[in-house]
Each structure stands twice: as C-alpha cells, then as structure tokens.
Biopython code that builds the backbone (N, CA, C, O; Angstrom):
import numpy as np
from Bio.PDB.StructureBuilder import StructureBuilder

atoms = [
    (1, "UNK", "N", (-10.571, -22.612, 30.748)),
    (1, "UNK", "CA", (-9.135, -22.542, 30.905)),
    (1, "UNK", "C", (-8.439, -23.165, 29.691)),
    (1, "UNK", "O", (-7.385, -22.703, 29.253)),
    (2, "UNK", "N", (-9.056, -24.224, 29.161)),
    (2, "UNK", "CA", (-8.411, -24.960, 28.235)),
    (2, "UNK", "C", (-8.551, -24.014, 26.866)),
    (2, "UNK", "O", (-7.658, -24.129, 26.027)),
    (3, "UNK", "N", (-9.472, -23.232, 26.657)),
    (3, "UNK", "CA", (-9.351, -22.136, 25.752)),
    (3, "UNK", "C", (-8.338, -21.153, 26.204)),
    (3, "UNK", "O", (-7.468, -20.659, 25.488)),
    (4, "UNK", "N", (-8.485, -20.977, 27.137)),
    (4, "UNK", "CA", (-6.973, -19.872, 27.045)),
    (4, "UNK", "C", (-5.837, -20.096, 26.735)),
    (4, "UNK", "O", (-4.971, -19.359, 26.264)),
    (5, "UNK", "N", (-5.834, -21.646, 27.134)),
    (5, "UNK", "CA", (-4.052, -22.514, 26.955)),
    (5, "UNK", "C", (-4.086, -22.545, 25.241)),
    (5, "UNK", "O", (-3.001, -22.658, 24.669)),
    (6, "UNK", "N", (-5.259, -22.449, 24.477)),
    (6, "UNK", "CA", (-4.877, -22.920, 23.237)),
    (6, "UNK", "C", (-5.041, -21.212, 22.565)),
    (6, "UNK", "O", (-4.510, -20.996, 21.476)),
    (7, "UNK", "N", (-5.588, -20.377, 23.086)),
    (7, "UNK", "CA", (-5.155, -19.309, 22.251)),
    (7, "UNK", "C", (-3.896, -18.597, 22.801)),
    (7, "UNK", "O", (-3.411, -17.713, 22.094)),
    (8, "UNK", "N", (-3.374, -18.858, 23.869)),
    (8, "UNK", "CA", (-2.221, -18.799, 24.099)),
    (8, "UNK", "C", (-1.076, -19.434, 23.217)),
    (8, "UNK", "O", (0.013, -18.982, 22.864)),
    (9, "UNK", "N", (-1.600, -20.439, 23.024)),
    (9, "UNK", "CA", (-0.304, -21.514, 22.228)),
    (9, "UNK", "C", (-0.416, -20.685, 20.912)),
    (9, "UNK", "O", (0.467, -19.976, 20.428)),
    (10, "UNK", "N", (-1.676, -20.908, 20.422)),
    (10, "UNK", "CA", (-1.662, -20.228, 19.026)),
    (10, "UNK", "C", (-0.846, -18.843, 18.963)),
    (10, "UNK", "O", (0.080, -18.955, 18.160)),
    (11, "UNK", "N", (-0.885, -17.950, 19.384)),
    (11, "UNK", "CA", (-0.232, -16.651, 19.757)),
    (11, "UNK", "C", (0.984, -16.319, 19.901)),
    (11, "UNK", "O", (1.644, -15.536, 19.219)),
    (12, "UNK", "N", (1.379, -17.111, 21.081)),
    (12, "UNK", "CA", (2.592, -16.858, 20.926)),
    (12, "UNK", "C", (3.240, -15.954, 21.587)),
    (12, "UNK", "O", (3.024, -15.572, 22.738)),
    (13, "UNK", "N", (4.505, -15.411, 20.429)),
    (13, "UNK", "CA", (5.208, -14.184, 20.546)),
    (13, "UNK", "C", (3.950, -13.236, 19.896)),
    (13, "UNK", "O", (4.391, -12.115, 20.153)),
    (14, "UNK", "N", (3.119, -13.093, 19.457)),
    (14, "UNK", "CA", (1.584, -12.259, 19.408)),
    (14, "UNK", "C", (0.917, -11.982, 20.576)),
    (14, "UNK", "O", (0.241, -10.960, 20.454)),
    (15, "UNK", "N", (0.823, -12.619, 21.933)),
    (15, "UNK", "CA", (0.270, -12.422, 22.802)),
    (15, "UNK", "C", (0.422, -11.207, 23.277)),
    (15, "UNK", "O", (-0.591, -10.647, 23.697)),
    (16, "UNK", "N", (1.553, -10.590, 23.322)),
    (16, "UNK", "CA", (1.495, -9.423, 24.330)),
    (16, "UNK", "C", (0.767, -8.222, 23.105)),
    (16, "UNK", "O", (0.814, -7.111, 23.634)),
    (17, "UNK", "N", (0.297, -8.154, 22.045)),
    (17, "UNK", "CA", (-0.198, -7.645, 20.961)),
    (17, "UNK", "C", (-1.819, -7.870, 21.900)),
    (17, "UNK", "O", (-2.478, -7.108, 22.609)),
    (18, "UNK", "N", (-1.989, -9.242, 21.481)),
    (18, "UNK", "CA", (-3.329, -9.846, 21.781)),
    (18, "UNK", "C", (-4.071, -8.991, 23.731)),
    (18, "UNK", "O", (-5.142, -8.543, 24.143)),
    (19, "UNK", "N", (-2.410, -9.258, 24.394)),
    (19, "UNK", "CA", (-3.162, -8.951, 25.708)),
    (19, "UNK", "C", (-3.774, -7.256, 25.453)),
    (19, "UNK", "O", (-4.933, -6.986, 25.767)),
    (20, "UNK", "N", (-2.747, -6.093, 24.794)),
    (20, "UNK", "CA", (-3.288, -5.264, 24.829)),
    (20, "UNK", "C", (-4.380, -4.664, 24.202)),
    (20, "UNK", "O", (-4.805, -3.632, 24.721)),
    (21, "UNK", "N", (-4.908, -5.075, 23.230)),
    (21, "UNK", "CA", (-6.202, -5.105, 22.483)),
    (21, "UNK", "C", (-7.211, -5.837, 23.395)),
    (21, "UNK", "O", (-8.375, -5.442, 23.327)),
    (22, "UNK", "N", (-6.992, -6.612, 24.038)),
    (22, "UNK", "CA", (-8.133, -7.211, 25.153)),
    (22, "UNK", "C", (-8.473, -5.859, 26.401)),
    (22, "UNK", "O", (-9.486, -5.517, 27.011)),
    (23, "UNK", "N", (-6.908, -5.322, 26.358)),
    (23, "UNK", "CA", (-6.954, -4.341, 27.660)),
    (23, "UNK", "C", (-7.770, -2.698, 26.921)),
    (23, "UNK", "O", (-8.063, -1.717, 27.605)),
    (24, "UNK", "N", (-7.877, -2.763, 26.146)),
    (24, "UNK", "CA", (-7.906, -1.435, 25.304)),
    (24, "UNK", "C", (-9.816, -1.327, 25.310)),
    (24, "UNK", "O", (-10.598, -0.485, 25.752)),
    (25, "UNK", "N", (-10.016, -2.839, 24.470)),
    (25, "UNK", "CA", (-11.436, -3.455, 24.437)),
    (25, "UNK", "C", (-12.450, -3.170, 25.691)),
    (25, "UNK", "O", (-13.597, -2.726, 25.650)),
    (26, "UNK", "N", (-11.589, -3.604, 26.927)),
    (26, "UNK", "CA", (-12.589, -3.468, 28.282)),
    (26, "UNK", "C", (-12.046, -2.071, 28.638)),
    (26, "UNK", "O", (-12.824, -1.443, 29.357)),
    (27, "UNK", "N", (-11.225, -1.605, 28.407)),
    (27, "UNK", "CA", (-10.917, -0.092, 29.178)),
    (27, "UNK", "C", (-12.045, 1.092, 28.204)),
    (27, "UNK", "O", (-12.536, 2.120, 28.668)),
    (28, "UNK", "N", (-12.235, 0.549, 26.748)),
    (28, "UNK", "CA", (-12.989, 2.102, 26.261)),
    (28, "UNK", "C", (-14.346, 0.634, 26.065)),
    (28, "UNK", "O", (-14.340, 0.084, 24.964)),
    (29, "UNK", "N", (-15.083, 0.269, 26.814)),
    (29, "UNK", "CA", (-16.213, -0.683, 27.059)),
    (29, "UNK", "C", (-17.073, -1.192, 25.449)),
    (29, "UNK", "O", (-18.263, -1.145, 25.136)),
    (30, "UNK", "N", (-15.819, -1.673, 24.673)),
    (30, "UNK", "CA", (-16.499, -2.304, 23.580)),
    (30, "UNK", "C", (-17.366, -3.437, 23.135)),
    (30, "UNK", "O", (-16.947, -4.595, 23.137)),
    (31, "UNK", "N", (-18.619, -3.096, 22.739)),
    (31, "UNK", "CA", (-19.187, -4.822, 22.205)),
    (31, "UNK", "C", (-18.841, -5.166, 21.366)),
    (31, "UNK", "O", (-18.144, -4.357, 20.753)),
    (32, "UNK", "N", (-19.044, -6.590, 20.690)),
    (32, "UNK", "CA", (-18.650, -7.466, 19.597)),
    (32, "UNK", "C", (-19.137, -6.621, 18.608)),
    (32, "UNK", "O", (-18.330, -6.494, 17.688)),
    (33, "UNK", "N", (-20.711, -5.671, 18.396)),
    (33, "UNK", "CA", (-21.028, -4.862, 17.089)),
    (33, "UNK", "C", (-19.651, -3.936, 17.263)),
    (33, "UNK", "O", (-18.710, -4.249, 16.533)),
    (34, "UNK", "N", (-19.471, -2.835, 18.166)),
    (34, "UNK", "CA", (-17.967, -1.764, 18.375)),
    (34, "UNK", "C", (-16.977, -2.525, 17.458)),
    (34, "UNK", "O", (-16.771, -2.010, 16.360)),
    (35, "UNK", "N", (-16.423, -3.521, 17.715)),
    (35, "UNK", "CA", (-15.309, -3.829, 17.481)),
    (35, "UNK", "C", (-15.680, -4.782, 15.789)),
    (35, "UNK", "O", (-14.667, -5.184, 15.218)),
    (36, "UNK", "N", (-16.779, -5.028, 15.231)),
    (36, "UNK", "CA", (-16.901, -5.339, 14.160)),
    (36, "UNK", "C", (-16.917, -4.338, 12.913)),
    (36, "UNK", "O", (-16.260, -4.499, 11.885)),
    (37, "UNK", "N", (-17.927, -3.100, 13.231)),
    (37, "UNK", "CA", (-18.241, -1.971, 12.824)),
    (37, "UNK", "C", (-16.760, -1.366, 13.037)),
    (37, "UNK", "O", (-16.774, -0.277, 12.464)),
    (38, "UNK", "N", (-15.499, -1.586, 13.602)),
    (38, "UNK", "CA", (-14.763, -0.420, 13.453)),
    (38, "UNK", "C", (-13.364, -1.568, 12.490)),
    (38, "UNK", "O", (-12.548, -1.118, 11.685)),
    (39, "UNK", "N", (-13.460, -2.712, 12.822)),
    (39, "UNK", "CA", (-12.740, -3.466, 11.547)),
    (39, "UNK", "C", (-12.915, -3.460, 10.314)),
    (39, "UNK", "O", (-12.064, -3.383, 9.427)),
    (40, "UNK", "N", (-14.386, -3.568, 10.209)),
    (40, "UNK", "CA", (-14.849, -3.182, 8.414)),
    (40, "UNK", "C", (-14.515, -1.809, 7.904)),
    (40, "UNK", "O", (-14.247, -1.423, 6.766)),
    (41, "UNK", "N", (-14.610, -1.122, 9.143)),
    (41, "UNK", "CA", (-14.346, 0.465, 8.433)),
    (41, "UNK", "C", (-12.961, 0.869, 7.958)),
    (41, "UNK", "O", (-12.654, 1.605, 7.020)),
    (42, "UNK", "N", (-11.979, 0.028, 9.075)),
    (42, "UNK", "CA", (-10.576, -0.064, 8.890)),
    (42, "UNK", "C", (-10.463, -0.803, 7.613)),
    (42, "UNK", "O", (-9.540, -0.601, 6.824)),
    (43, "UNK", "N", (-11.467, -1.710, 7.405)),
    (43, "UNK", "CA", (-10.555, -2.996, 6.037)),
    (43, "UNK", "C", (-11.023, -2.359, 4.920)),
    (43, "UNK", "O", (-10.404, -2.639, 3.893)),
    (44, "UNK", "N", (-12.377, -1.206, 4.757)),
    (44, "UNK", "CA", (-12.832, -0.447, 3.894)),
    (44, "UNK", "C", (-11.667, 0.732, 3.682)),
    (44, "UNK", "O", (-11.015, 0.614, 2.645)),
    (45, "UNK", "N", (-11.475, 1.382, 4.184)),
    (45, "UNK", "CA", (-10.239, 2.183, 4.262)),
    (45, "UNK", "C", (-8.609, 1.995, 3.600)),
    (45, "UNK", "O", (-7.786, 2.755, 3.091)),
    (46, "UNK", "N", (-8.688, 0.260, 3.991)),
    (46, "UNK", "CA", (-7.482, -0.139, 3.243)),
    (46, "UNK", "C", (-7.847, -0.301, 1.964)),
    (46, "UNK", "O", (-7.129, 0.231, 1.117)),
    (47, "UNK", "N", (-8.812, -0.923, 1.608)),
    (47, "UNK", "CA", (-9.322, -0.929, 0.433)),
    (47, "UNK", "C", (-9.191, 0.016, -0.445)),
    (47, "UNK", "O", (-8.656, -0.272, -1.516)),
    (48, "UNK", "N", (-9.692, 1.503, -0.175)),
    (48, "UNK", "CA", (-9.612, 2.683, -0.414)),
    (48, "UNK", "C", (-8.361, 2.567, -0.793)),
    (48, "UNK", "O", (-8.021, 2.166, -1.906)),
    (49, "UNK", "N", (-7.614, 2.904, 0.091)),
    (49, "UNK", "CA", (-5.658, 3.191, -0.098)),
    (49, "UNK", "C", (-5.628, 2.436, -0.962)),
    (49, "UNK", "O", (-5.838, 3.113, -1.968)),
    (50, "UNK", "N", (-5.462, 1.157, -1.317)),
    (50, "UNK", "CA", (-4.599, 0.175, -1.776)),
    (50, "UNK", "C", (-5.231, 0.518, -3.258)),
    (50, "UNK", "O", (-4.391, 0.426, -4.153)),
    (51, "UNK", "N", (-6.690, 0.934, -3.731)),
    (51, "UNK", "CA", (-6.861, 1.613, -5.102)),
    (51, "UNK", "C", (-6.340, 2.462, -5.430)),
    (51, "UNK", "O", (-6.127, 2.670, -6.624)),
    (52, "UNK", "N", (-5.851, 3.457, -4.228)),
    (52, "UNK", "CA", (-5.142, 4.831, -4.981)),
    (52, "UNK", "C", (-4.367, 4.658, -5.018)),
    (52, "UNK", "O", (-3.829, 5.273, -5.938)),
    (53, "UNK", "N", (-3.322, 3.670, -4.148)),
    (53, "UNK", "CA", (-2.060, 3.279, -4.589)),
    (53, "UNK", "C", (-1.436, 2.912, -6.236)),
    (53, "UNK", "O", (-0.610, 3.505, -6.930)),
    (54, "UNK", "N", (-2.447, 1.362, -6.529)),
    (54, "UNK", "CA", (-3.040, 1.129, -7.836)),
    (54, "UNK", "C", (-2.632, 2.314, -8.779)),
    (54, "UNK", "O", (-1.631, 2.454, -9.482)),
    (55, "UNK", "N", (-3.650, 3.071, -8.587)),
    (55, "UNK", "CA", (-3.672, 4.391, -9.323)),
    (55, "UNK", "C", (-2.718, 5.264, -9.510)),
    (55, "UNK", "O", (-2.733, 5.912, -10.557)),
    (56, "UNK", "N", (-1.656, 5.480, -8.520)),
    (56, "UNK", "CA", (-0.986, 6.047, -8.628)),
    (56, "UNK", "C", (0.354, 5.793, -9.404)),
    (56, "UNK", "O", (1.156, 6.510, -10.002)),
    (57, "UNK", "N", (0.197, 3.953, -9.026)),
    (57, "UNK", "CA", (1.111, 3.003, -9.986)),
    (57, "UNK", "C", (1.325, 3.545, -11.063)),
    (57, "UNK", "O", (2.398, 3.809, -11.606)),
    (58, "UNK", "N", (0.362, 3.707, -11.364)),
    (58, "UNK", "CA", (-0.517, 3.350, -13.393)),
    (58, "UNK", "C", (0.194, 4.714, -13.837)),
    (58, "UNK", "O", (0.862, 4.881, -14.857)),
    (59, "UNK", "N", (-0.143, 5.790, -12.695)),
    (59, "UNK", "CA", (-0.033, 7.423, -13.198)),
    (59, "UNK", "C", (1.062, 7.081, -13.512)),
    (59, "UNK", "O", (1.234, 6.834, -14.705)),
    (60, "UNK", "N", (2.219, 6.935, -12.562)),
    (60, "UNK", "CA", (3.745, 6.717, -12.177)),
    (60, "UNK", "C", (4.154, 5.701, -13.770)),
    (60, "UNK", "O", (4.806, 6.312, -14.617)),
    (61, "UNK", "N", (3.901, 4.767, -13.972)),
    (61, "UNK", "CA", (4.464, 4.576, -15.141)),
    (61, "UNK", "C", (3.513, 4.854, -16.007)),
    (61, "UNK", "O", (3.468, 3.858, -16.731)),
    (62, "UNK", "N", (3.029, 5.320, -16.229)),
    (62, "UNK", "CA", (2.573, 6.407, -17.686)),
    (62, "UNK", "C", (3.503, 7.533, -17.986)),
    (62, "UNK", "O", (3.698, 8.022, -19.098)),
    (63, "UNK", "N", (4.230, 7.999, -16.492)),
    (63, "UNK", "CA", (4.684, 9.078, -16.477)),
    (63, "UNK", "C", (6.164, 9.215, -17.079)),
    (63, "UNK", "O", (6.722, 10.207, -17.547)),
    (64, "UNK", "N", (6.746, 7.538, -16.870)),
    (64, "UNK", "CA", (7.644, 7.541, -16.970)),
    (64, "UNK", "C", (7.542, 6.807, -18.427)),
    (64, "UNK", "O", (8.626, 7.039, -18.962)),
    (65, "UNK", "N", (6.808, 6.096, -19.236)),
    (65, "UNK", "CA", (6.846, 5.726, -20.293)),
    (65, "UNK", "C", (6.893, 7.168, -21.529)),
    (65, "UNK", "O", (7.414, 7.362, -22.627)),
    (66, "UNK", "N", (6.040, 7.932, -20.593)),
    (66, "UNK", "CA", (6.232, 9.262, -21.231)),
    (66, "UNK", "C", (7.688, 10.102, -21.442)),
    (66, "UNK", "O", (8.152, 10.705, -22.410)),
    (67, "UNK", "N", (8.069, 9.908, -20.387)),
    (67, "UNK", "CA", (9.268, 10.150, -20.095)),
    (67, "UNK", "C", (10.639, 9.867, -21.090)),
    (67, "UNK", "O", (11.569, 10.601, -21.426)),
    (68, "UNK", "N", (10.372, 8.741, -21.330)),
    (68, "UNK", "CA", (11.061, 7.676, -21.936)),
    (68, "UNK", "C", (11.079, 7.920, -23.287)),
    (68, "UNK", "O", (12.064, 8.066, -24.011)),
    (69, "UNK", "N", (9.590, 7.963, -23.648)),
    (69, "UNK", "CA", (9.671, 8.072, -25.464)),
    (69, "UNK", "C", (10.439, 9.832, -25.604)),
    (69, "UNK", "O", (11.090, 10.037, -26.629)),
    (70, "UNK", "N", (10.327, 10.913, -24.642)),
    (70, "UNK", "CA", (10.405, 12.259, -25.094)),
    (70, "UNK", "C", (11.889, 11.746, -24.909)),
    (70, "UNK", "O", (12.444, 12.636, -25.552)),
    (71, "UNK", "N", (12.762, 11.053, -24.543)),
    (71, "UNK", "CA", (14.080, 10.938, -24.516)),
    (71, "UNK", "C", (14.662, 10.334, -26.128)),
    (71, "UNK", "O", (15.464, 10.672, -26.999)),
    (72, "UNK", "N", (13.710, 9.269, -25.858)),
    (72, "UNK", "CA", (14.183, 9.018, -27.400)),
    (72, "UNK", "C", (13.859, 9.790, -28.599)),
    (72, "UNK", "O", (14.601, 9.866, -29.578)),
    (73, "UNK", "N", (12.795, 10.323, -28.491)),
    (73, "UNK", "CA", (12.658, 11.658, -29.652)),
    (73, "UNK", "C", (13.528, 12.621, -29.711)),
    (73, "UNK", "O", (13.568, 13.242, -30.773)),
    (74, "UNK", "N", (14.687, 13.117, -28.344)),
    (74, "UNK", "CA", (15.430, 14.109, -28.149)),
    (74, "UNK", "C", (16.665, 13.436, -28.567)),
    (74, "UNK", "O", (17.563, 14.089, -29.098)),
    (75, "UNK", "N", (16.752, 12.397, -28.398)),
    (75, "UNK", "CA", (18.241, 11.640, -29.151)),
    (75, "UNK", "C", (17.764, 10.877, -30.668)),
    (75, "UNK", "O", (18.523, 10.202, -31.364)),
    (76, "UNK", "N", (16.595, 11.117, -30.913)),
    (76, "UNK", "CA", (16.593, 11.367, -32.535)),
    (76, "UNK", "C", (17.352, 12.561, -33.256)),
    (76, "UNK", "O", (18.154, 12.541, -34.190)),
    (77, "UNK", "N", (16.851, 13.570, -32.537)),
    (77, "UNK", "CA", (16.811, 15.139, -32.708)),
    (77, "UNK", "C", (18.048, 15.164, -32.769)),
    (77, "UNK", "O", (18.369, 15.360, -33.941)),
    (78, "UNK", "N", (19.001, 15.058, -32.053)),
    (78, "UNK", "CA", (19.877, 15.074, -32.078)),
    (78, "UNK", "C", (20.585, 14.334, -32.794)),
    (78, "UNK", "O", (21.332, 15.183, -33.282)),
    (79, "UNK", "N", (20.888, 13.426, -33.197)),
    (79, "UNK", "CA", (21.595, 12.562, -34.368)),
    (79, "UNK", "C", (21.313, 13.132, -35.883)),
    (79, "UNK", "O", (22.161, 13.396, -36.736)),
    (80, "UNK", "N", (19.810, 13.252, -35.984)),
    (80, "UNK", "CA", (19.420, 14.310, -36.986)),
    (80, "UNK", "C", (20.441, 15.491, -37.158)),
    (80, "UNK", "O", (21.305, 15.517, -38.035)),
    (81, "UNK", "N", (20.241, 16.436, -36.242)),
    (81, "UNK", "CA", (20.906, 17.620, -36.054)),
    (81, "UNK", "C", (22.252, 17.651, -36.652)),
    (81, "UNK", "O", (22.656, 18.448, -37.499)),
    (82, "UNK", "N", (23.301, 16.061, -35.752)),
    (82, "UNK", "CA", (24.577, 16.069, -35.901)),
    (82, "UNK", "C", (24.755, 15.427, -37.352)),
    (82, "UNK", "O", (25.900, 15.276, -37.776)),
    (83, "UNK", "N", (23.801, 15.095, -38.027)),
    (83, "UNK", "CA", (24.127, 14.250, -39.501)),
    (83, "UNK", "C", (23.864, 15.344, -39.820)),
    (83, "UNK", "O", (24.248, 15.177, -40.978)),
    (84, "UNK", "N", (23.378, 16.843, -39.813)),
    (84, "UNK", "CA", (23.099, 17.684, -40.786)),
    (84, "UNK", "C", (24.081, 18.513, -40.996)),
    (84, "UNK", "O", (24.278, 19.066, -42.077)),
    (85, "UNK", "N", (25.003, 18.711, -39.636)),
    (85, "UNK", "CA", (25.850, 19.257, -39.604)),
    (85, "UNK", "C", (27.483, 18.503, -39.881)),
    (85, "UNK", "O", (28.517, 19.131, -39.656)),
    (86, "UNK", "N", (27.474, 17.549, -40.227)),
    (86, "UNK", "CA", (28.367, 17.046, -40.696)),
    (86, "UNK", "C", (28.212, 16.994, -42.293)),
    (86, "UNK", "O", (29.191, 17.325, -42.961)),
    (87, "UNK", "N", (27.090, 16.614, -42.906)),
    (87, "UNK", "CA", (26.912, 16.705, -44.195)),
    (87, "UNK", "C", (27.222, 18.228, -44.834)),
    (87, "UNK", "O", (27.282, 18.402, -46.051)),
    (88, "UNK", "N", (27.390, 19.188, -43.967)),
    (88, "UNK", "CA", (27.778, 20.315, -44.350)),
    (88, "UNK", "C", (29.190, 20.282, -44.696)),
    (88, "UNK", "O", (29.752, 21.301, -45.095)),
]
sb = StructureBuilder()
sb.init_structure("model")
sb.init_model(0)
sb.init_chain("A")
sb.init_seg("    ")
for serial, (resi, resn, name, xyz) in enumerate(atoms, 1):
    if name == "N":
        sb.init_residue(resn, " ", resi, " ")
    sb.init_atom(name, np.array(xyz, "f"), 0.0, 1.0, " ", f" {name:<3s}", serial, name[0])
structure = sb.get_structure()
C-alpha cells in the first residue's frame, strides 16, 4: 500500500495517464518482456525520425543558402545591367 501512496504522490496530475496504461497493460495481457520490447521499438523509431528530421534541417538550409546566394547574383545582374544602361 505504501507503494501505491508514493507512486501516487509522485504522479500526480499524471495518474489518470498512469491508470490507463495499467488498464490497457492487463486488458491486451502484457509481460514486462511485451512492454519492454515494444518501448525500445518506439524509442528506436524516434530515433529514426529525429535523424530525418536532422536531415531534413541540413537539406532545408542548404536550400535556402542556395536560395540566397542565386538572389544576390540576380541583384548583381541587375545593377550590372542598370550601370550599362545608364553609361549609354
């Protein structure tokens, strides 16, 4: 009992989180391997995401550094252009 009072305390406003994962656990009849084997697969998974995220970062400003220099080459171009046509 005195374990329940203290993961209760710990919990909290989390408990009603906590009660239904307890209810979920005994309703589809999970063991401690079930429920270990399906956290790693979940934290492997995030893992996954959170590299392609990464990745997609990197793409995303490459894309836009790219971006960036073709702007300033086009407002070269242009100043060029307008000094040529004024020197006329």
């Amino acid at each position: 009992m005195g374990c329940l009072v203290k993961i209760y305390n710990n919990l909290k406003k989390d408990f009603p989180v906590f009660f239904y994962l307890y209810q979920r656990v005994k309703k589809e009849g999970l063991n401690n391997q079930d429920i270990t084997v399906m956290v790693k697969s979940q934290q492997q998974q995030l893992i996954d995401l959170e590299h392609r995220v990464d990745l997609y970062n990197d793409f995303i400003r490459g894309q836009q550094l790219q971006k960036q220099q073709l702007e300033k080459d086009i407002a070269i171009k242009e100043i060029d252009r307008y000094d040529k046509i004024s020197l006329l």
